[in-house]
N, C-alpha and C positions, 0 to 999 in steps of 0.2 A: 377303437376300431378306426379314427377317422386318424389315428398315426400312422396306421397301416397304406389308406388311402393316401395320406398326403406324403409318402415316402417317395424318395427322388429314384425316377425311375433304373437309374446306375444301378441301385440294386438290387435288381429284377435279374435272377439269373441268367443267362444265356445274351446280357447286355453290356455292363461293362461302361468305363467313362469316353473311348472311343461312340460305343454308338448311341451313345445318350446323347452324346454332344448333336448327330447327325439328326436324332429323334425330336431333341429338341429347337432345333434351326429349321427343320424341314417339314415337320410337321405338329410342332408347339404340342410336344407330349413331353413333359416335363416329371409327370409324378405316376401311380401306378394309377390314380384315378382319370387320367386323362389318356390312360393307354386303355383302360373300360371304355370310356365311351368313345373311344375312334374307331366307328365301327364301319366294319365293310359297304362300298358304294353296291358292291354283286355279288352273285355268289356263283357258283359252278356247278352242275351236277353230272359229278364225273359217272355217275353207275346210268349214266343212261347210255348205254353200250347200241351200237350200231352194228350190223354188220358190212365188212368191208366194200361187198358189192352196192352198198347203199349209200357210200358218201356222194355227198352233193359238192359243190366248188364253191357255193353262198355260205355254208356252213362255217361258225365263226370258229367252234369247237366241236370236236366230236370223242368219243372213248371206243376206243376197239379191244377186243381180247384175242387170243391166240394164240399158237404156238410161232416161235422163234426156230425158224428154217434156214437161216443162216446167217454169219457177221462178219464181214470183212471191213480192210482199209483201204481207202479207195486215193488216189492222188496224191500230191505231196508240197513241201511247203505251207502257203498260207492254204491253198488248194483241199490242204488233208481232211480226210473228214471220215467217219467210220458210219458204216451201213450196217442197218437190221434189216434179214427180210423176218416182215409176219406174216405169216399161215392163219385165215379161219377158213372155214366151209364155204364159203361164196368167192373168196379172191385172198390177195397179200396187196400188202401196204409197205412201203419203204419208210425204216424208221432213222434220222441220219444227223449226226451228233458231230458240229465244228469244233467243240472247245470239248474240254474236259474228258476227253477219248481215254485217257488212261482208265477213270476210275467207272467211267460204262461199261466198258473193257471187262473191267474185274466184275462186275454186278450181272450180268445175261450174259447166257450161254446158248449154245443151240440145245434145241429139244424143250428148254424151259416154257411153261405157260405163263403169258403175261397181261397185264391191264397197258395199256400203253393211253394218254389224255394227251391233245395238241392241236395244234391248228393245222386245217390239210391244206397241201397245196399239190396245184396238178399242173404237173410238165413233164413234157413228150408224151403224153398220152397215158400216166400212171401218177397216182396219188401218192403224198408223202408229209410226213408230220417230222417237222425240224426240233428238235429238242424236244423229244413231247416227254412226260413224267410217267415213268416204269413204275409200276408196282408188280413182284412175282408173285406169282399166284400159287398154290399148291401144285403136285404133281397131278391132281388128280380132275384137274380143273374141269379140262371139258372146254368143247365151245358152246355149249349152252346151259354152264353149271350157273347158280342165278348168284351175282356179288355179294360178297358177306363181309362191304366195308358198315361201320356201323352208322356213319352221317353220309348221307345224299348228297349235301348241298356243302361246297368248299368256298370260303370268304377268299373276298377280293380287295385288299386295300390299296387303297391312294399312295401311289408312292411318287419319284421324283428322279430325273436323272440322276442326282445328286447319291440322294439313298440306294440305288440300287447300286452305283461306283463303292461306293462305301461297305456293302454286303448286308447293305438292309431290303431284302426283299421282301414281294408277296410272301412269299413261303416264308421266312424268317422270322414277321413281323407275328403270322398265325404260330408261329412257334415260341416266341416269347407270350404270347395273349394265353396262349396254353397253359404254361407256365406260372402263369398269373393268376388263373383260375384252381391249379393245383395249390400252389403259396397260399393263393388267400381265402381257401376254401373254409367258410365259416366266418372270416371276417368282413365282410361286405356288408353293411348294417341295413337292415330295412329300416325304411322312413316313413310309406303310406299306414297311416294306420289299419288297424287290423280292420276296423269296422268299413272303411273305403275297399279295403280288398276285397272283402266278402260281397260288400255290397254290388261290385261295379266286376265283378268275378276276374279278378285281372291275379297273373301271374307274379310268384315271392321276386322281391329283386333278383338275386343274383341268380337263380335261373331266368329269369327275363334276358340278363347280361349276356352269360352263358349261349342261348338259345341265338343270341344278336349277332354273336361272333361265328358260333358252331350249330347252323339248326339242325336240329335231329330229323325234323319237319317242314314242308312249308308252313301247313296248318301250324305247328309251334313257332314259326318262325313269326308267321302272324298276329300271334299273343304276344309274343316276344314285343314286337315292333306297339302292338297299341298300349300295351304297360309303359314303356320307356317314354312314349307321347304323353301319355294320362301323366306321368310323375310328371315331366317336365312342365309340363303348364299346370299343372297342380300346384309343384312347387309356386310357379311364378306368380300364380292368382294369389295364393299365401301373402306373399310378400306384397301385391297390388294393393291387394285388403287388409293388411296391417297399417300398410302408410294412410289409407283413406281413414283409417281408426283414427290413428295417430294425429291427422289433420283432424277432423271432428274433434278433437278434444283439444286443441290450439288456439288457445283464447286469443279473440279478434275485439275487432272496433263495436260499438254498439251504433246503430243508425235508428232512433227509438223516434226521431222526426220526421214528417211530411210537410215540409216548410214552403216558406211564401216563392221560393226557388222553382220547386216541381211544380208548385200547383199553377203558379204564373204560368208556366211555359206549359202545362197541359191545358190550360184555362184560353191563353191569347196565342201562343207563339207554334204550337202543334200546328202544322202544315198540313195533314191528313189525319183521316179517325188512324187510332190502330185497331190494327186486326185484333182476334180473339187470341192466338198466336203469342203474338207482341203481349198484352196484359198481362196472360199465364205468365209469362216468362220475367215478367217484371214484377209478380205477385213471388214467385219463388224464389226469387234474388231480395224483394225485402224481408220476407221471410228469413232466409239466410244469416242478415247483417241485423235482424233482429236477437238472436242467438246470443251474443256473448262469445260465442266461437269463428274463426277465420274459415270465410267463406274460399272455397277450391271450383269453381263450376265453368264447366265446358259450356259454351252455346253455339249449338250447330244449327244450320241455318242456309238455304240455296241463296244462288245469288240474286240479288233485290228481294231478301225477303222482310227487309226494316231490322240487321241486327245493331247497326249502328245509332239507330234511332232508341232503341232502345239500352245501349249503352252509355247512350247521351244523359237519358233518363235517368239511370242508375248514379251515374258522375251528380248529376244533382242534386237527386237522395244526400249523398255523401257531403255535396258543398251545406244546404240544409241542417247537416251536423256539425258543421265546424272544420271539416275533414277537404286536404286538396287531394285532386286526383290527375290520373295522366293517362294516354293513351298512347303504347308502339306499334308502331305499323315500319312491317319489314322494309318499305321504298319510299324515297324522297316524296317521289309523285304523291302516294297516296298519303303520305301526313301532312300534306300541303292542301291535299283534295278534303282528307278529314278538317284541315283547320279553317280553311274556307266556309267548309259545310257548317260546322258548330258556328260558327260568325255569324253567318246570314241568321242560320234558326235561333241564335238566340238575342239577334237585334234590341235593342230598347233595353236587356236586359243587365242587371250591376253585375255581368262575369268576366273579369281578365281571361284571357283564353289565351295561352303562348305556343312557339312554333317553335322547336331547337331541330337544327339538325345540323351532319356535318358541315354543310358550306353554310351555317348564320357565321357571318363577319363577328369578328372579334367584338368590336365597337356596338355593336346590339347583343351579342351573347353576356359580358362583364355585366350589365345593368338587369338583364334576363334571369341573371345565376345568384345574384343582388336579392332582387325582388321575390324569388321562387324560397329561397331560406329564409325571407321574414314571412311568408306567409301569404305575399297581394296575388298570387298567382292561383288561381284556384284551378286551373285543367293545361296541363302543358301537352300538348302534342307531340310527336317528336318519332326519330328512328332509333337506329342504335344510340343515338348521340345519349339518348337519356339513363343508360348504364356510368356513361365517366365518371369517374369520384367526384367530381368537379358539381356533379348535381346532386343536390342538396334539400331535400325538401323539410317543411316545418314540421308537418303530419300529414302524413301522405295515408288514407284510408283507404283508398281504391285503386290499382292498376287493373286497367284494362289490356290485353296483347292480343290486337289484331292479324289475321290471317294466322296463327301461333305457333303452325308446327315450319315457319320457316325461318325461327328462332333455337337454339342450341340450348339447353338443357341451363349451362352453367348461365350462359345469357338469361333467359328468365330469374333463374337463382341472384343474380346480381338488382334486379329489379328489386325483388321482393325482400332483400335486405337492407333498400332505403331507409328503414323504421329499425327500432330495437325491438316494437312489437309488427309483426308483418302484415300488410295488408291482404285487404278482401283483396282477391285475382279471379277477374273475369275474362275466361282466355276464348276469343272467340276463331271459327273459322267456317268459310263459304265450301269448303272439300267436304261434303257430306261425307261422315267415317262408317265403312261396314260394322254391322254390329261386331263378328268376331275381332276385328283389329280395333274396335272402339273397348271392348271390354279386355282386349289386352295394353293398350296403348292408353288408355284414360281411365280406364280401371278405377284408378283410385280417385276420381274427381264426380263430383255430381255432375250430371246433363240434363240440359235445357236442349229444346226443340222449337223452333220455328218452323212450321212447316204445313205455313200459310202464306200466300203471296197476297199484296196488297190487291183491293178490289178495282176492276176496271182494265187490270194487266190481260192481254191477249198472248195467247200463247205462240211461240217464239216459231215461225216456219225455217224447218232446216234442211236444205235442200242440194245435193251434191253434184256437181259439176267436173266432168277434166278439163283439160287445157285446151281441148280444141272444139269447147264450146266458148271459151273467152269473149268470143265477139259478141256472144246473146248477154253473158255476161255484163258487159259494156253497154249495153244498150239499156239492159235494165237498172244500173247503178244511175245513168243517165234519167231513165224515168221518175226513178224515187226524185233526184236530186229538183226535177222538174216541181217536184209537189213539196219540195222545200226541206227535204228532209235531207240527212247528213251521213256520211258514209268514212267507217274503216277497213282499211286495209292492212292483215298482218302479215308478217314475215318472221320465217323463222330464226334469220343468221343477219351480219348487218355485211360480212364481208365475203365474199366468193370462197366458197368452201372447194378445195380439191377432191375430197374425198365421198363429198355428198355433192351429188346433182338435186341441189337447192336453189329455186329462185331468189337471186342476191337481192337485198331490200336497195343499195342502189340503183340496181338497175330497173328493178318494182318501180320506183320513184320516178326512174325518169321516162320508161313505158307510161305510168297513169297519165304525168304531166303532159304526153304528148297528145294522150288520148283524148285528156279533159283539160285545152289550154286556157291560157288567160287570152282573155280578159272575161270570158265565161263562167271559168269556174277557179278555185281555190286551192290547191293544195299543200298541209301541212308533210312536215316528218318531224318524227320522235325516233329516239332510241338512248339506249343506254351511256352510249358513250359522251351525249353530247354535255357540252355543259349545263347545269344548273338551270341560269339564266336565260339561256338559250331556249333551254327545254320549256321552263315556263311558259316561255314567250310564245312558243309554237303552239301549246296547250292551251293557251288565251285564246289565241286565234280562234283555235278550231270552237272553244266552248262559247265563245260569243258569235259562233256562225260567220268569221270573218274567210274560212275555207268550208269548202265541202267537203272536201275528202281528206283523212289521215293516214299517211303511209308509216306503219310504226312496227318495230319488234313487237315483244309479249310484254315489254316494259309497261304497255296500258294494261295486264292482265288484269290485273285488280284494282279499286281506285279510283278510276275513269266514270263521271258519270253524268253526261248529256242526253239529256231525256227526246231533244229532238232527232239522236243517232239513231236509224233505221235499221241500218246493214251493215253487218259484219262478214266477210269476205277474207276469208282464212287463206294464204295460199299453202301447199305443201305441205294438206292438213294432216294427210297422213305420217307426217314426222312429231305430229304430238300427242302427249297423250291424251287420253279420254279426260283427264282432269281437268285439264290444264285447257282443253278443245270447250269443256262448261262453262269454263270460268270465261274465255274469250268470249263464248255465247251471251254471255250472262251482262257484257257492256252494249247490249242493244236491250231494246224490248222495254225501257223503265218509260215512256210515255204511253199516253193512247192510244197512241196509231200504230199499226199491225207492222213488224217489226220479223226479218229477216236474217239468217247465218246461210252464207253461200259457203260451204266445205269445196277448195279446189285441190284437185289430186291432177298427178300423172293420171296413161291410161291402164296401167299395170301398178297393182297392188298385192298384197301379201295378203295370208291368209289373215294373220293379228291384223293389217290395218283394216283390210276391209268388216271385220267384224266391228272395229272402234268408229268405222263411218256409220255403219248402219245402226247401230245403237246410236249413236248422237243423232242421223234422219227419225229414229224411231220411237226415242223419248226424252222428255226433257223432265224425268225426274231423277235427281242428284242423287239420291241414292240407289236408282237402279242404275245408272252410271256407274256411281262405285265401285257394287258389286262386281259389275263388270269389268270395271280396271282391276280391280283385283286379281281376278281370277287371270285377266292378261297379263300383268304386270308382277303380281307376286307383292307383297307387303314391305318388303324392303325396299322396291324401286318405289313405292307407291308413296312411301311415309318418310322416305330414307334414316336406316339406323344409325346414321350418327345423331339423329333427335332424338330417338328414344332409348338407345342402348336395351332394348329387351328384345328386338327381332332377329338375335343373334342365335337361332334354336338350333338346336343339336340333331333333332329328328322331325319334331314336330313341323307343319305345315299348317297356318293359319286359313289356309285354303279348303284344303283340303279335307283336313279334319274339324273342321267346324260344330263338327257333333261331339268332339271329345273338348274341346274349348267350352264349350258349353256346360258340357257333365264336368269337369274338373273346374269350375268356378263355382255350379253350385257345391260339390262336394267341399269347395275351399269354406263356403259361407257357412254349409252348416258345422264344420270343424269348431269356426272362429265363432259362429253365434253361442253355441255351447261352453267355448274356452279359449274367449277371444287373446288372452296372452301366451295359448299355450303352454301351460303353468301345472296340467296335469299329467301323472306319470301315464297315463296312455300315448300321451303325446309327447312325450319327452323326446322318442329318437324323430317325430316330424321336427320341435324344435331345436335342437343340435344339426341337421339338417341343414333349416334355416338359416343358424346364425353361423355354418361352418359357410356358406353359401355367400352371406354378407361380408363375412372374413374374406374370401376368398376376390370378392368384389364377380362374382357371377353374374350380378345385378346393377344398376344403372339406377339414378332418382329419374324415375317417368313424365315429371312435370314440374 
C-alpha cells in the first residue's frame, strides 16, 4: 500500500509528465501522497442559491438559477465577449464570457435552466458574473426546485500564477484529487490503531481524506479536519517518545561522587542560600547522572531565577568525578559574562576555568586547545567556537547549552559528539516554553522547573509611556540616577531604517548624551557591530559604575547582569516581541532596591501590540507571557522551525488545538507503555507508518 502512496504523481491519470513537472515546482506534490494531503485552504457552497433580486455588491460569491432568456455576441476584436441574459422570479443577471466563447456557445441555449456560480459585479446599474460556472439543470427545474448536487461545499486550492498558465487549475487540481480517490480506493492504509479510533471516536483514514477534499458536510468536514489533526500529532508524539525511550537507555557517565569540589563551594564559596527551586532541580540532575544512563534534561527557568547557579553546581558534580565540562552560550557577551561570573564564585578554589571564542587570539587559543586535550581544563566556556574539530576534550561528561533554542539542531549534535560515549546535556533556557509547544518541542527530554525567584527580589514595576511624555521620562531616569542607581537604554535597530519609523540607536545615543551631559553623568554604547575589545571595554565601564546609563541594542538581551541597574527603558517597545520584551525586563530587578521597565511606544498602536504592552504592565510571569506570545505570534515565529524541524504541520495548530496535543500524547504513551517498540501485530500498520515517515525524513532530531 505505501507503493501506491509513494508513486510519482505522473501517474495519476488526468496528469502526465508536463503537469507533474508544474506540480512538482509549484507546489512540492511529488507523489500521490502529497497530493492527499494538499488540501483545500476554502471551500465554496455553491447550492446556497440566492435570488437575483437579493444580490448585495460585498458579496464575494453568489449562485443563482434560472432560466436563460437570451445569448448574444456583443463587440468585437479584443472587445468580443458573448452575453447570457438570466431569468428568475425576482430579476435577470447578465452572464458574460471573454475567452472561450465557442465552447459556451455550444453548452447553453435559450429556454435551458441553469445553476450559474461567480463573482457579481455591478455596472451601470445592473449585476453580472464574468465567467461564472454553468451547470444545466433538468428541463424541469423550476426557480424554486431545491438542488440535487450531492456535495455542498466545493474545495479551493492554492494555486500560483504559474499553474494556472500551465492548465493546472482550481477546478483541475479537484479533478485529478478525484481521481485519486477513485485509483486508490482501498489502498490508503489506516495507521491509528483500532483501539485510538474507538476510543477518541474519530473518523477511518481515507474517509477523513476524502471528507478533507469533498465534504459531504460541514459537520463531516469537521471530523474530517480533527482526525487528520489527532494522526498528525499522534504520529509526531510516537516518534518524540520513542527518541526519549531511545535516549533513557543510552548508557551515560556515572557521577556516584559528592566530592570535596561541591561541597567546598556549597560550604565556603555559595554567595546566597538556594531556593527550594534550585535544590529540587539539582537533586533530579544528580539523580539522573547517577543512572548509568545519558541524562537529556531541559531546565526552564524565568529570568534571575539562579539557573546558572545551578548549573555551576552540577559542572562540579561532574569535575568531583574525574569528568571536564563546558558551557555554550549563544553570544560573545554572555560567555564572557558567564566566565567572569564562574571566576569570582569559585575564588580560592583548584578549578581551571577557560574562555574560547571566536576572537581568542591565536597565541592564547594553541596553548588553550593544548591544555583542554590533556585534561587541566576542567570547565571551558565558550560560543560557537566550542563545536571546531579543533576542540578536543579528554572526557568531557557534562555539556551544558545556554539559552538552547538559539542553537541549530546539527550545532548541538556536533557538541555532544565530543566523546565516543556522549555526554550528560543539560540544555537550559530563560523563554518559559507553553506546555503544548514544550511537549512537542522537548517532548523527548526530561524537565526541570525553577520557578522560584531568589528571596528578597521585589517585583519588577512596568510601566508604559509614548513619546511625548519623554521629558517625565527624563526627569525620572535623572532621580533614580540621583539615588545612585544605573540605567538602560534599548533600541531596536543600530542604523536608520527606511522602512520602519524606528528610533535609530545613534541618534538615541546622542539625544540621551545631551540630555544627561558630562561631566554629570556617563554614558556607555554597546551594540553588535562593534568590536570585541571595544565592546568589553564599554561593558566594564558600565558594570563597574564608571557610566550611568547604557545606550545598547538587544545585544545585552541575555547575559548582562549589574545588580545596581534599576531601569530598563525599552524604546519602540512595540517592535518586539513579548519574549524577547521579558527577557530585556529580566536585566533589571537582580538587587534590593525596587527596580523599573519603562515600555516607550509611539502614540498609535495595533491591536497585537497593544495587547503585548499590557500583558508585559500586567504580569511578570514568564509563562503567562508565553502563552500569550503564543497565541500572538503562532509557534513558528516563537521557536523558529529551523531549530526544531517538527513545527512544519500540515493541519494541525499548536494553538489552537491544545486539546488534541494533549489527547494524542497521552494516546501516544499509552500505545508505547504497552508495546513500546511497536512489535505487535495490532500495531504493525502504526509501525510501517512510522518508519515510512522516518524514510521519508517527515521528521527532524528535536534536540
Amino acid at each position: 500500500m505505501y507503493d501506491f502512496l509513494s508513486t510519482n504523481i505522473e501517474y495519476l491519470k488526468g496528469v502526465g509528465p508536463a503537469r507533474a513537472q508544474i506540480l512538482r515546482q509549484e507546489a512540492h506534490i511529488h507523489t500521490f501522497e502529497d497530493l492527499l494531503y494538499y488540501f483545500p485552504f476554502r471551500y465554496i457552497n455553491k447550492n446556497n442559491v440566492v435570488k437575483i433580486a437579493q444580490i448585495q455588491d460585498d458579496q464575494t460569491y453568489v449562485t443563482v438559477r434560472g432560466r436563460i432568456v437570451g445569448v448574444s455576441e456583443k463587440g468585437g476584436g479584443r472587445q468580443k465577449r458573448l452575453v447570457a441574459n438570466l431569468h428568475d422570479d425576482t430579476g435577470h443577471i447578465e452572464l458574460i464570457w471573454f475567452s472561450g466563447i465557442k465552447w459556451v456557445k455550444d453548452k447553453i441555449k435559450v429556454g435551458q435552466w441553469v445553476s450559474a456560480f461567480g463573482k457579481p459585479n455591478f455596472f451601470q446599474h445592473q449585476f453580472s458574473l464574468a465567467h461564472p460556472d454553468i451547470e444545466v439543470l433538468p428541463p424541469d427545474a423550476g426557480f424554486n426546485a431545491p438542488a440535487d448536487r450531492a456535495a455542498s461545499l466545493e474545495p479551493v486550492y492554492s494555486t500560483t500564477e504559474t499553474m494556472k498558465k500551465k492548465g493546472v487549475t482550481v477546478k483541475s487540481l479537484a479533478q485529478i484529487t478525484r481521481q485519486l480517490f477513485v485509483s486508490g480506493a482501498g489502498a490508503i492504509p489506516e495507521v491509528l490503531p483500532q483501539s485510538v479510533l474507538a476510543k477518541y471516536g474519530l473518523l477511518p483514514r481515507e474517509a477523513a481524506l476524502r471528507e478533507m477534499h469533498f465534504p459531504t458536510s460541514s459537520e463531516q468536514w469537521q471530523k474530517a479536519k480533527i482526525r487528520c489533526k489527532f494522526e498528525e500529532l499522534f504520529l509526531l508524539q510516537i516518534n518524540i517518545l520513542q527518541n526519549k525511550l531511545a535516549k533513557k537507555q543510552q548508557p551515560g557517565f556515572v557521577f556516584s561522587d559528592v566530592g570535596d569540589h561541591f561541597l567546598h563551594f556549597f560550604n565556603h564559596n555559595l554567595p546566597f542560600e538556594l531556593t527550594g527551586a534550585q535544590k529540587r532541580v539539582i537533586r533530579e540532575i544528580r539523580q539522573d547522572t547517577k543512572t548509568g544512563l545519558q541524562m537529556n534534561r531541559l531546565l526552564q527557568g524565568d529570568v534571575g531565577s539562579g539557573k546558572t547557579m545551578v548549573a555551576l553546581m552540577v559542572m562540579l558534580l561532574a569535575i568531583d568525578n574525574g569528568f571536564q565540562t563546558c558551557l555554550m552560550a549563544p553570544t560573545e557577551i554572555l560567555a564572557r559574562q558567564h566566565h567572569q561570573s564562574f571566576l569570582k564564585n569559585l575564588k580560592g578554589m583548584p578549578v581551571r576555568t577557560a574562555l574560547l571564542c571566536g576572537a581568542t587570539p591565536k597565541a592564547e587559543r594553541k596553548p588553550l586547545l593544548m591544555a583542554l586535550a590533556q585534561g587541566d581544563i576542567q570547565i571551558l566556556i565558550g560560543t560557537h567556537a566550542l563545536l571546531e574539530e579543533e576542540v578536543v576534550f579528554k572526557n568531557l561528561g557534562l555539556a551544558v547549552i545556554d539559552e538552547q533554542h538559539r542553537f541549530g539542531v546539527a550545532q548541538r549534535a556536533k557538541l555532544w559528539a565530543k566523546n565516543a560515549k556522549p555526554p550528560h546535556v543539560l540544555v537550559m533556557t530563560a523563554t518559559p516554553i507553553p506546555r503544548t509547544l514544550g511537549m512537542t518541542l522537548y517532548g523527548d527530554l526530561d524537565t526541570s522547573v525553577i520557578d522560584e525567584l531568589p528571596p528578597n527580589r521585589k517585583p519588577i514595576q512596568t510601566l508604559h509611556f509614548t513619546d511625548s511624555a519623554r521629558l517625565r521620562v527624563f526627569a525620572f531616569m535623572r532621580d533614580e540616577i540621583k539615588k545612585g542607581r544605573q540605567i538602560y537604554v534599548v533600541y531596536p535597530l543600530i542604523k536608520e531604517s527606511e522602512n520602519l519609523d524606528l528610533k535609530d540607536l545613534m541618534d538615541g545615543f546622542e539625544a540621551i548624551s545631551r540630555a544627561f551631559p558630562l561631566p554629570d553623568y556617563g554614558v556607555s554604547i554597546v551594540h553588535g557591530q562593534m568590536k570585541p575589545d571595544v565592546k568589553a571595554y564599554e561593558m566594564q565601564r558600565f558594570i563597574k559604575g564608571e557610566t550611568q546609563i547604557m545606550v545598547s541594542t538587544t545585544v545585552i538581551e541575555v547575559g548582562v547582569d549589574v545588580p545596581n541597574a534599576s531601569v530598563m527603558v525599552i524604546e519602540n517597545s512595540e517592535r518586539f516581541g513579548l519574549a524577547q520584551l521579558h527577557q530585556l525586563r529580566g536585566r533589571v530587578g537582580r538587587g534590593a532596591e525596587q527596580s523599573y521597565c519603562l515600555l516607550m511606544t509611539g502614540d498609535k498602536l495595533s491591536a497585537d501590540a497593544k495587547k503585548r504592552i499590557d500583558t508585559m504592565v500586567a504580569t511578570q510571569d514568564g509563562f503567562k507571557i508565553a502563552e500569550a506570545d503564543l497565541q500572538l505570534r503562532g509557534p513558528g515565529d516563537l521557536q523558529g522551525t529551523q531549530q526544531s524541524g517538527v513545527l512544519e504541520l500540515r493541519v494541525a495548530d499548536l494553538v489552537e488545538d491544545a486539546p488534541i496535543v494533549q489527547a494524542a500524547r497521552q494516546a501516544a504513551m499509552d500505545i508505547l507503555a504497552d508495546d513500546p517498540t511497536l512489535a505487535s501485530e495490532k500495531n504493525l500498520p502504526l509501525a510501517l507508518e512510522v518508519n515510512h515517515r522516518k524514510r521519508e525524513k517527515f521528521w527532524a532530531r528535536i534536540s
